[in-house]
C-alpha positions, 0 to 999 in steps of 0.5 A: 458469910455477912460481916454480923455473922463473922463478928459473933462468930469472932467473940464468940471464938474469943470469949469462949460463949455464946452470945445472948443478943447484944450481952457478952456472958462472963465466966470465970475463963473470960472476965478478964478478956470481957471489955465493958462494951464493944462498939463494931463498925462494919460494911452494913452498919454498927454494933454494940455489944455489952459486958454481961452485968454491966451497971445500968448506969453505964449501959444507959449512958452507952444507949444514949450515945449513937455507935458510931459516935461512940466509934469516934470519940477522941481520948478527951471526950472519952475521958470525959464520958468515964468521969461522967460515970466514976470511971475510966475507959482505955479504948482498944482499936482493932480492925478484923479480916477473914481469909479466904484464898487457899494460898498455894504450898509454893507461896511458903517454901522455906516454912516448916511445922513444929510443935504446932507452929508454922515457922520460918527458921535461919541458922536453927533460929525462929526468924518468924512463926504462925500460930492459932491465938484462939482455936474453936470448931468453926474458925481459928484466929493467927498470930503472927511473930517475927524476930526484928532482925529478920523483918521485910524479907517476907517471912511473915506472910510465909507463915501466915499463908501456911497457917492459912493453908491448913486452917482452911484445907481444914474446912475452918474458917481463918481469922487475923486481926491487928490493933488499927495503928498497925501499919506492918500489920495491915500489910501484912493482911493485904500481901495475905489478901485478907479481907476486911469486914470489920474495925472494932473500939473496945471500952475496957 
């Protein structure tokens, strides 16, 4: 599977639509998820994805830039870009991985399941825990928690790997991202040997 492929397969898990071309429709479910464009960077190239009934004006402005400038902007020329237009952009960054190793049952000893979660317990506390974020017929995305006082003892990757573990025995696909500047996060991904196909920027 290509890096296009998963990144529709992604929003479209996220958003809970199908995408129409290069527009991200908007429901009554997802118009606060839906971000104003998406500009994703993966091996292959760019892409740009726009909120369903975005003004033109924005849209235009947004055609009249490359993606990968607009992948790049720093916070000043983004603000300048939002004044431009009346508006104002937060940008979100995020980077994206797919899963594809079953991981061994051996690799999570101390994880149990409950309520759904894959968690790691210490003295009948949740010290770390796994769960599907968005949950589709295809592919399932993980979250991942762990309590401060019991990071670096590899727990998170325990209920990632068993997480990984069912979503994939179950023939799905097996999704985790973080926001870029992530530096647990990303290693989390690598200990997982999660793999990259794409960083996204969102123009909320």
């Amino acid at each position: 599977m290509g890096p296009r492929e998963l990144i529709r397969l992604e929003a479209e898990l996220e958003y809970g639509v199908l995408l129409r071309g290069d527009v991200i429709p908007v429901t009554p479910e997802n118009t606060a998820n839906v971000s104003r464009m998406t500009v994703v960077r993966h091996a292959d190239g760019y892409e740009m994805f726009f909120r369903e009934g975005l003004s033109e004006a924005e849209r235009v402005a947004f055609d009249s830039l490359s993606a990968e400038l607009l992948f790049t902007l720093d916070v000043d020329e983004v603000t300048t870009l939002g004044t431009s237009l009346g508006t104002r952009y937060p940008i979100v960054d995020c980077r994206w991985y797919w899963i594809r190793r079953v991981p061994d049952p051996a690799e999570f000893p101390d994880v149990v399941r409950r309520d759904g979660r894959f968690v790691v317990l210490q003295n009948e506390e949740v010290a770390a825990e796994a769960w599907s974020s968005q949950c589709g017929a295809r592919a399932e995305e993980v979250e991942v928690e762990t309590r401060p006082e019991f990071r670096r003892r590899g727990y998170a990757r325990q209920v990632v790997a068993a997480w990984t573990h069912a979503v994939l025995t179950e023939g799905k696909i097996a999704l985790y991202s973080h926001l870029t500047a992530n530096d647990a996060s990303r290693a989390l991904a690598a200990s997982v040997g999660a793999t990259w196909y794409a960083d996204t920027r969102e123009y909320v």
